[in-house]
C-alpha positions as CSV (number, residue, x, y, z in Angstrom):
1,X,-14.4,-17.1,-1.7
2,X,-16.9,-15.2,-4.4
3,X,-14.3,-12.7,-6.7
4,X,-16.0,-10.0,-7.6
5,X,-14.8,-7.7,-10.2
6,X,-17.3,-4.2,-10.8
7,X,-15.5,-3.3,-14.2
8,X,-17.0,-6.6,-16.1
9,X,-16.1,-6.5,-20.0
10,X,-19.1,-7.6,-21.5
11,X,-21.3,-6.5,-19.3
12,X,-20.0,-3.6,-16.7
13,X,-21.5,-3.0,-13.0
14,X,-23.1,-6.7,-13.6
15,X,-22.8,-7.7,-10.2
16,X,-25.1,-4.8,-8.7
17,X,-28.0,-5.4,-11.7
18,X,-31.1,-6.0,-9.4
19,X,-32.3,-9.8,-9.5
20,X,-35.3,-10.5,-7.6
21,X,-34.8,-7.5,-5.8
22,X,-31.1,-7.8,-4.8
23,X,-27.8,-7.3,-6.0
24,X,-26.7,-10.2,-8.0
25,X,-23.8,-10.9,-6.2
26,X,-25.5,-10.5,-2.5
27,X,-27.9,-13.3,-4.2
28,X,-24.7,-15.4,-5.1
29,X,-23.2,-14.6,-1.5
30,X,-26.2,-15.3,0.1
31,X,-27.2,-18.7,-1.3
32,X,-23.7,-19.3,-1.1
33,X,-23.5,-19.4,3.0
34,X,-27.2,-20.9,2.8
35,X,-25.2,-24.2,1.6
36,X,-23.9,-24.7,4.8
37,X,-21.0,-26.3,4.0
38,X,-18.2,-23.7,4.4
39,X,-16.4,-22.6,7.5
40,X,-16.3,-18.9,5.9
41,X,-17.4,-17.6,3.1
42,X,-16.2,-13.9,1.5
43,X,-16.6,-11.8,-1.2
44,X,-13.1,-10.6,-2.7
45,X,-13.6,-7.1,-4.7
46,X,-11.9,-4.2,-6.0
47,X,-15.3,-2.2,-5.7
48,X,-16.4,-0.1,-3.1
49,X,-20.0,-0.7,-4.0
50,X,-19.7,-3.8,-3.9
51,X,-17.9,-4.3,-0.3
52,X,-20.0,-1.6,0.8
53,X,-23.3,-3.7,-0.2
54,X,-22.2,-6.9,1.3
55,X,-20.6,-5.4,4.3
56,X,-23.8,-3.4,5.1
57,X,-26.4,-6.9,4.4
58,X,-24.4,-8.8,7.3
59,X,-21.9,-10.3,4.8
60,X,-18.2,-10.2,4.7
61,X,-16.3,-8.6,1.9
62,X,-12.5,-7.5,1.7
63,X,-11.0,-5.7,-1.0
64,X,-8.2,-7.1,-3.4
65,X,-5.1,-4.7,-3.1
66,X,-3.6,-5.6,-6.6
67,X,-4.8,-5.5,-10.1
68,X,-6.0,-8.9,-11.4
69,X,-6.4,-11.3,-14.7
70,X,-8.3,-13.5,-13.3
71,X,-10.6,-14.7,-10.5
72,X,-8.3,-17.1,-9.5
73,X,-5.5,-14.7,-8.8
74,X,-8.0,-12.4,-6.8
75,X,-8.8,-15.0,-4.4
76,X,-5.6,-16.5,-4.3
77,X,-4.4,-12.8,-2.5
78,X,-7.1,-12.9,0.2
79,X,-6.5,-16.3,0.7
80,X,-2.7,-16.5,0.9
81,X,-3.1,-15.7,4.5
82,X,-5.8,-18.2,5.2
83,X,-5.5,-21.4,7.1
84,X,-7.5,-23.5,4.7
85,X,-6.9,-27.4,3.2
86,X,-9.7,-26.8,0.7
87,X,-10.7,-23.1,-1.2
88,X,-13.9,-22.9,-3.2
89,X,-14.0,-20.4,-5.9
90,X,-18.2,-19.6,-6.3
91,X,-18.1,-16.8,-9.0
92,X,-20.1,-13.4,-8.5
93,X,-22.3,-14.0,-11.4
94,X,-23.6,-17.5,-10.4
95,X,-26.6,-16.8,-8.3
96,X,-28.2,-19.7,-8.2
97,X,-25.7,-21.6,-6.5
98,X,-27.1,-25.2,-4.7
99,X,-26.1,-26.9,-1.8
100,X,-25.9,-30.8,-4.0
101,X,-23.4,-30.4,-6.4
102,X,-21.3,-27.8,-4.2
103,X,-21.1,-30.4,-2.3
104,X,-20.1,-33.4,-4.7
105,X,-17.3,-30.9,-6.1
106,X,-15.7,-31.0,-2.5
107,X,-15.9,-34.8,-2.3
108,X,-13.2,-35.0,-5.4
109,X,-10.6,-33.6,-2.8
110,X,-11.3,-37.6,-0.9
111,X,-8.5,-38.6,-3.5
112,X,-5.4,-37.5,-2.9
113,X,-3.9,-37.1,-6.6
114,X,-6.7,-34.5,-7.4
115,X,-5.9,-30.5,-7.2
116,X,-7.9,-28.5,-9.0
117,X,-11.7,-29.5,-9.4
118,X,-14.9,-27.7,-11.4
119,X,-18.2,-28.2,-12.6
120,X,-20.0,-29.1,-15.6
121,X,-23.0,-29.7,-17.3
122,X,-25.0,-31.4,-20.5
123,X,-26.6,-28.8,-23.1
124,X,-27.7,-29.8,-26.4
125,X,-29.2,-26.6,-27.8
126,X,-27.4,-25.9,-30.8
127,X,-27.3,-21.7,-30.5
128,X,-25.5,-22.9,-26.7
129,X,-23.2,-25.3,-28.6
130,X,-22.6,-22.3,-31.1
131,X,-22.2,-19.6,-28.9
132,X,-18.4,-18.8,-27.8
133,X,-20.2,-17.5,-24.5
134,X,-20.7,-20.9,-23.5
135,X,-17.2,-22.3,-22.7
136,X,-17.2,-26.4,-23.3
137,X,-15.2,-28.9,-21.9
138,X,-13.8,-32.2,-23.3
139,X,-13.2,-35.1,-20.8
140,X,-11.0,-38.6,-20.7
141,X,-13.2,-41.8,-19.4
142,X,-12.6,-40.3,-15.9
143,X,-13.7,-36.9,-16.0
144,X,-10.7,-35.2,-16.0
145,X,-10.5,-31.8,-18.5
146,X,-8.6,-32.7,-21.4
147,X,-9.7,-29.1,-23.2
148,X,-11.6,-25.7,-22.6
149,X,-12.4,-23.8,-25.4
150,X,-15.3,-21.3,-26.7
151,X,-14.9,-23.0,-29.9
152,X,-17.4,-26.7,-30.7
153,X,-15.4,-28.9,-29.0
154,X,-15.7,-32.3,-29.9
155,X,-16.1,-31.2,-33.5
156,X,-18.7,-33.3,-34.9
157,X,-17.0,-34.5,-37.5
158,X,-19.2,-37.9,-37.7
159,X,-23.2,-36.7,-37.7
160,X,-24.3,-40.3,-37.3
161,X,-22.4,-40.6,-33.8
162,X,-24.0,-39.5,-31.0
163,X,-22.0,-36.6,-29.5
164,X,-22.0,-35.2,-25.9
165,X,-21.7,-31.2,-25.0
166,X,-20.4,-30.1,-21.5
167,X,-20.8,-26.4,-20.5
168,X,-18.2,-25.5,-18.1
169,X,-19.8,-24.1,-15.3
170,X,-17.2,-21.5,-13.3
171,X,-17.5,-22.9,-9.8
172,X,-14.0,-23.9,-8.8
173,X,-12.3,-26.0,-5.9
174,X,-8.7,-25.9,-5.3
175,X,-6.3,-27.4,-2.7
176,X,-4.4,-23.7,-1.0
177,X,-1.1,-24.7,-2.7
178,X,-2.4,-25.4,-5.8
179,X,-4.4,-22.0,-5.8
180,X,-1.0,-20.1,-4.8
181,X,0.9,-22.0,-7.4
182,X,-1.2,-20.8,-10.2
183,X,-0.8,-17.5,-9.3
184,X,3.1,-17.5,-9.4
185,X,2.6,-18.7,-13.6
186,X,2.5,-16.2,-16.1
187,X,-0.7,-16.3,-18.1
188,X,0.0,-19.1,-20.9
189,X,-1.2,-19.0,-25.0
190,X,-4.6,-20.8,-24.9
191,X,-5.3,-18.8,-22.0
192,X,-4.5,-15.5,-23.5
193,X,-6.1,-17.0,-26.5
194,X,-9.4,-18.1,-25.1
195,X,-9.6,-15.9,-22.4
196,X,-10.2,-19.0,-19.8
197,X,-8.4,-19.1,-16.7
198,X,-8.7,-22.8,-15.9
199,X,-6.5,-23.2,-19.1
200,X,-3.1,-22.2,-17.2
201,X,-3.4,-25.6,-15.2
202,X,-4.0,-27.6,-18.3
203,X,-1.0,-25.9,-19.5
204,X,1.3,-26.8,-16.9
205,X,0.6,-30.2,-16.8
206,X,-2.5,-30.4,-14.1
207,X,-5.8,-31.5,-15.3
208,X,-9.1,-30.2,-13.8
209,X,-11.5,-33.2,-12.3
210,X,-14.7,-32.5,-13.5
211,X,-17.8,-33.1,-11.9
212,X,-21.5,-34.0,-13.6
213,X,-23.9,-31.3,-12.4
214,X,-27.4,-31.1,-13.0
215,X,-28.6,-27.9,-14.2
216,X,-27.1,-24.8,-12.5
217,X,-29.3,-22.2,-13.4
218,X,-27.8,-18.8,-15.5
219,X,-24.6,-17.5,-15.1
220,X,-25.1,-13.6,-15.4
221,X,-22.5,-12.3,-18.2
222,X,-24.8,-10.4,-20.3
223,X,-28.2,-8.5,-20.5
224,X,-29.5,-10.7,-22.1
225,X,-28.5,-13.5,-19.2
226,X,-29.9,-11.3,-16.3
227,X,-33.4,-11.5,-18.1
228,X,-33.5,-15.4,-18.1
229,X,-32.5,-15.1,-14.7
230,X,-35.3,-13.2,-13.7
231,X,-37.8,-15.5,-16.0
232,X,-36.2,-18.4,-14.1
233,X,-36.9,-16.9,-11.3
């Protein structure tokens, strides 16, 4: 399921900016059922523009009937009435979305104790590191999320050691209960605080399992993003 929210804060309409020739998020829905690995896959909106766009390519699109904080809890309406063991939450602003490490996200859900799973990956530029746009993630000896934050996390407190940065890339996998669970929590602090969603688990005592991707191309969450997108390109 691909959320897709028109009224985006930092940059608004986002999702309908012309990449390559197409919609941002008919690329993202697009190279999203190219994967091949999904039984269904739809785009959840509260924009007409947008359903109208996917609708009319072939796609499938649904509009959310409630106002929503998050993603999560957008998907989490349109898929309440889903049968499903496994929902994957691809986000509208991730275009370049890959077949390989959607599909080593999925293979987390092989053990049983793991609910909530996402993506992340290595950066080392320093302007990255800095910038509060990039949200890292810290991690215990088996990648599960022990923090989110837009801040430098791990602080670099030692210069002589060797420090790793993980950018949390918003691709999301979630057994259905889980998924309906979060939705029934009120947002928590460091969730209100940061302004990341994947927080509210963390905060009630469910750790994300985080899988090593190789580079994932640009997430699309300012100007500036959608013209390294099209340079990538």
């Amino acid at each position: 399921m691909i959320p897709a929210r028109y009224a985006a804060t930092r940059f608004p309409g986002k999702l309908m900016q012309l990449l390559n020739g197409k919609p941002v998020i008919r690329l993202t829905y697009e190279n999203t059922v190219a994967t091949g690995l999904f039984d269904e896959v739809i785009v959840v909106t509260d924009s007409e523009e947008i359903l109208t766009e996917i609708n009319a390519s072939g796609g499938v699109a649904v509009m959310s009937i409630n106002r929503h904080e998050s993603g999560s809890d957008r998907i989490a309406e349109a898929a309440a009435s889903i049968e499903a063991d496994i929902i994957v939450n691809v986000q509208g602003d991730t275009p370049f979305v890959k077949k390989a490490p959607l599909e080593k996200l999925l293979q987390q859900f092989d053990e049983a104790s793991v609910q909530v799973a996402s993506m992340m990956q290595a950066i080392s530029s320093l302007d990255d590191i800095m910038d509060p746009n990039f949200v890292k993630v810290a991690v215990d000896k088996n990648n599960n999320s022990l923090f989110f934050s837009r801040s430098v996390i791990p602080y670099p407190r030692d210069r002589n050691y060797p420090t790793v940065y993980y950018e949390h890339i918003g691709v999301y996998a979630f057994r259905k209960n889980a998924l309906l669970r979060f939705t029934q929590w009120p947002i928590t602090p460091l969730e209100a605080a940061e302004k990341i969603e994947c927080l509210r688990y963390l905060e009630n005592g469910i750790p994300l399992r985080m899988v090593l991707v190789d580079y994932m191309g640009v997430e699309i969450d300012t100007p500036e993003d959608l013209d390294r997108a099209a340079k990538l390109i």
